[in-house]
C-alpha positions as CSV (number, residue, x, y, z in Angstrom):
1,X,1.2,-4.5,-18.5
2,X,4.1,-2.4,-20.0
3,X,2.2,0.3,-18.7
4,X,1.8,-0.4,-15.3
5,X,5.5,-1.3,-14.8
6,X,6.8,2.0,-15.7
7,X,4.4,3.4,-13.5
8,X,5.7,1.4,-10.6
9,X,9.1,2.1,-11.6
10,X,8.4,5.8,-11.4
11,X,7.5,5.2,-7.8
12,X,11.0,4.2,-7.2
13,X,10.1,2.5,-3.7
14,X,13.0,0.0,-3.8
15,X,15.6,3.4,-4.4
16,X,14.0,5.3,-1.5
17,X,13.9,1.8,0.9
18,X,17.8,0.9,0.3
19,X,18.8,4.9,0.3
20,X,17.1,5.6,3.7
21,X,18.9,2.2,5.4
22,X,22.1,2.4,4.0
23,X,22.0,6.9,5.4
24,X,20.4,5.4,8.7
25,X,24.0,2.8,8.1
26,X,21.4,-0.2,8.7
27,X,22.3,-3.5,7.0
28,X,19.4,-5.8,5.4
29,X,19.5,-7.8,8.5
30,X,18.7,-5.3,10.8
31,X,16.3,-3.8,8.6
32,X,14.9,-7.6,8.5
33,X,14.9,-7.7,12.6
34,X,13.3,-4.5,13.5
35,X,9.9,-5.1,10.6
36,X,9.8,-8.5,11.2
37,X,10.6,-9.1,7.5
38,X,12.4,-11.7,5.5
39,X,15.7,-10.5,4.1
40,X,15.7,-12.3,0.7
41,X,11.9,-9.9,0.4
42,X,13.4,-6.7,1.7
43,X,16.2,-7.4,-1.4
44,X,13.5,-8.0,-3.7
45,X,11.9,-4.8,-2.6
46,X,14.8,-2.7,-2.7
47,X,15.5,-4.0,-6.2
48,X,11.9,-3.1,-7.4
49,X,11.8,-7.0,-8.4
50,X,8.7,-7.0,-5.6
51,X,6.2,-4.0,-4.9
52,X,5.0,-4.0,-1.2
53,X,1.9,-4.0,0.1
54,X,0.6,-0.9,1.8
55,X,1.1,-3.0,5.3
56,X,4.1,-4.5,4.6
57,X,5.3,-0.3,3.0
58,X,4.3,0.9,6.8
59,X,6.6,-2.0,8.5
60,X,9.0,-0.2,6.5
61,X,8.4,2.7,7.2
62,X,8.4,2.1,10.9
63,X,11.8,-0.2,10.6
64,X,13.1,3.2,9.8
65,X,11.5,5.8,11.9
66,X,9.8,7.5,9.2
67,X,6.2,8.6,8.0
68,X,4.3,6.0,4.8
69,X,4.6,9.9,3.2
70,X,8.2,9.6,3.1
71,X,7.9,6.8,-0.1
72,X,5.2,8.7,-2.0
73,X,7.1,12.3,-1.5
74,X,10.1,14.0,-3.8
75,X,13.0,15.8,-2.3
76,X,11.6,19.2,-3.2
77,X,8.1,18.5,-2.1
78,X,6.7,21.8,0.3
79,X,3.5,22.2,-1.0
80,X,0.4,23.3,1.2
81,X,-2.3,21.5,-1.1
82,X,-2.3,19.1,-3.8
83,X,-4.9,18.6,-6.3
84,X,-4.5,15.0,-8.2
85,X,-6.7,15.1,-11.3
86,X,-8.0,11.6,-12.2
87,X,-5.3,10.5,-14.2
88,X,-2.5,11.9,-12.7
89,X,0.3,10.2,-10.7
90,X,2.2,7.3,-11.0
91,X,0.2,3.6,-9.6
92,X,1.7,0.7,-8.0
93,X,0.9,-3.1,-8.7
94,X,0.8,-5.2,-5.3
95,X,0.6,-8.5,-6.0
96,X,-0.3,-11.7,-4.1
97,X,-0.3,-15.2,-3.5
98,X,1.2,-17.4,-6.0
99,X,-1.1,-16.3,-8.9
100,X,0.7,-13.1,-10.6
101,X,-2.0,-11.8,-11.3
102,X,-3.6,-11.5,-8.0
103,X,-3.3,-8.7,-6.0
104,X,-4.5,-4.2,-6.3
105,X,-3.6,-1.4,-8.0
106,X,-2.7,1.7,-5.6
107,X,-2.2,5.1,-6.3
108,X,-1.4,8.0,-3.5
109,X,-3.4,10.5,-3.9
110,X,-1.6,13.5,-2.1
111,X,2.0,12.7,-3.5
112,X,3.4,16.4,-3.1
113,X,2.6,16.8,0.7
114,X,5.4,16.0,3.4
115,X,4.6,14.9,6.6
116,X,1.2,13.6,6.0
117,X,-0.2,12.6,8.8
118,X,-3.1,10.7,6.8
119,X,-2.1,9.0,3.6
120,X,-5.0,8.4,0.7
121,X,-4.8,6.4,-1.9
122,X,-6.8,5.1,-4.7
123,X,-6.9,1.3,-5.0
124,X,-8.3,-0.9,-7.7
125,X,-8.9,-4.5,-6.3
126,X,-8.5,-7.1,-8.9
127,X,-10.8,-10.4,-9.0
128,X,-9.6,-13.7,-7.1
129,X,-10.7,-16.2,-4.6
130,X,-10.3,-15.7,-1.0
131,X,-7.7,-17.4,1.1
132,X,-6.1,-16.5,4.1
133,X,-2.9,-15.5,3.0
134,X,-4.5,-12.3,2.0
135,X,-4.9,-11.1,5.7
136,X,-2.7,-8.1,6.7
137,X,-2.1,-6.6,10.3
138,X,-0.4,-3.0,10.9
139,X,-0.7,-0.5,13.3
140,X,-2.8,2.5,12.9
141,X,-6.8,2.7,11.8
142,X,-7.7,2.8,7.8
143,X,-10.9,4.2,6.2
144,X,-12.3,3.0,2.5
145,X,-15.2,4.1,0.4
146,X,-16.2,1.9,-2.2
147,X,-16.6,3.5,-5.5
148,X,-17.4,0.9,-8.0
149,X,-17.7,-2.7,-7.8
150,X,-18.3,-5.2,-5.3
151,X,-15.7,-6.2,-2.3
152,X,-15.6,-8.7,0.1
153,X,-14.1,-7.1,3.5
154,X,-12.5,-9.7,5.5
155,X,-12.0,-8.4,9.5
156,X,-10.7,-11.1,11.9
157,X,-13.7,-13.9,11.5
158,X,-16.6,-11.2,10.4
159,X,-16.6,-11.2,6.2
160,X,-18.5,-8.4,4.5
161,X,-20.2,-7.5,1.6
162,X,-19.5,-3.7,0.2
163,X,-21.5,-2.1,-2.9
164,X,-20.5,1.4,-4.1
165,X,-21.5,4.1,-1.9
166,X,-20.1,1.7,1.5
167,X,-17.5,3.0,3.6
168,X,-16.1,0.7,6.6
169,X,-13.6,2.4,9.3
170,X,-11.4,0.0,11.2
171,X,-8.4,-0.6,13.2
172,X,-5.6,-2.4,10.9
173,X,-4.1,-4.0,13.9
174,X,-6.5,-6.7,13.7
175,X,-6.3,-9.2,10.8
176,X,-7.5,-7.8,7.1
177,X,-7.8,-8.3,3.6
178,X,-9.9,-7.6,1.0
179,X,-10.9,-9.2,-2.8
180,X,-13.3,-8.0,-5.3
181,X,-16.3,-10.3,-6.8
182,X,-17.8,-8.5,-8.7
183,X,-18.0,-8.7,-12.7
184,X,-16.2,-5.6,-12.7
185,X,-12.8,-4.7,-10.1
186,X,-13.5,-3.0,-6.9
187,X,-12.4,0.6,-6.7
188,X,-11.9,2.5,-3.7
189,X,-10.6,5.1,-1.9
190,X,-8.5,4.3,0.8
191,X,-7.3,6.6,3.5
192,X,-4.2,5.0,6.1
193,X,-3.3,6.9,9.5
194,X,-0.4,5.5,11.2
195,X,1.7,6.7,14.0
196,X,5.2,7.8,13.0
C-alpha cells in the first residue's frame, strides 16, 4: 500500500491540475462549471487526497483546453518514441464507491510523448460487485485488450463477458464501467482517443 501511494504521488496529478487553472487565472468554481464537477472533489484532486478516474482526468483535461497527455508528460518531454519496459513508470490507484478498496490500477504507458493524440495505459481491475455507480461517460472512443483475468464489460444495458485474448472497441460517450470476477484481477491494456 505504501507502495502504491508513492507511486501515485510521483504522478503529481493534483500539482499539474491546480498549476494549469491557477496559469489559465481559473478559480475552482469555474473549473467546477465548465467539467461539470463538484468543487469540494476538484479540491480533493488537486490535493492528491483523491486520484481521478481516467473519465473524470479527461473532464479535466477538457475544463482546461488541454490534451489527457498533458497530466502523464514532464516539462522537458520531446521524445519521438518511448519504450516502457514492464516495470517501469509510476501507477495510479483510482478508487470507487464507498469501499476503499474498490477501484483499478493505471499506468500510462507512453509518458515521455507530448501531444499524444492516443493515450495507452495499463490497467489492473481489482475484484468487486457491480453497481451502477461504476458507469462512466466521456467523449472520445476507447479500445482494451484483455490480458489476464476475467472482466465484466458493462455498455449502456448490454453486460459482457471478456477472457484474455478479448478486445472490445467502443464509443465512451455512452454509459461504461468495468469490474473483474475472476479469481485473479483483470489486466488490460487500455488505449483512450479524445478530442483536444
Amino acid at each position: 500500500m505504501k507502495e502504491i501511494k508513492s507511486e501515485v504521488l510521483e504522478l503529481k496529478l493534483g500539482e499539474k491540475i491546480r498549476k494549469l487553472r491557477q496559469e489559465q487565472r481559473h478559480t475552482l468554481q469555474e473549473l467546477a462549471d465548465v467539467t461539470g464537477l463538484s468543487k469540494p472533489l476538484l479540491s480533493q484532486i488537486e490535493n492528491d487526497q483523491v486520484t481521478p478516474p481516467l473519465a473524470t482526468l479527461l473532464r479535466i483535461a477538457k475544463g482546461l483546453k488541454v490534451g489527457i497527455h498533458y497530466f502523464f508528460e514532464e516539462e522537458g518531454d520531446r521524445q519521438k518514441f518511448v519504450l516502457t519496459r514492464g516495470g517501469d513508470g509510476p501507477s495510479s490507484r483510482r478508487r470507487s464507491g464507498a469501499d476503499p478498496v474498490q477501484g483499478y490500477l493505471y499506468r500510462p504507458l507512453a509518458p515521455g510523448i507530448r501531444h499524444k493524440q492516443i493515450e495507452p495505459f495499463l490497467i489492473e481491475f481489482e475484484q468487486a460487485d457491480w453497481d451502477d455507480s461504476r458507469f462512466y461517460s466521456h467523449e472520445g472512443v476507447e479500445f482494451i485488450y484483455l490480458l489476464e483475468g476475467v472482466l465484466e464489460f458493462h455498455y449502456g444495458t448490454d453486460v459482457m463477458t471478456l477472457l484474455p485474448g478479448d478486445s472490445i472497441y467502443y464509443d465512451s460517450a455512452e454509459p461504461h464501467g468495468y469490474v473483474s470476477t475472476g479469481t485473479e484481477p483483470a489486466k488490460a491494456v487500455a488505449v483512450l482517443y479524445s478530442k483536444d
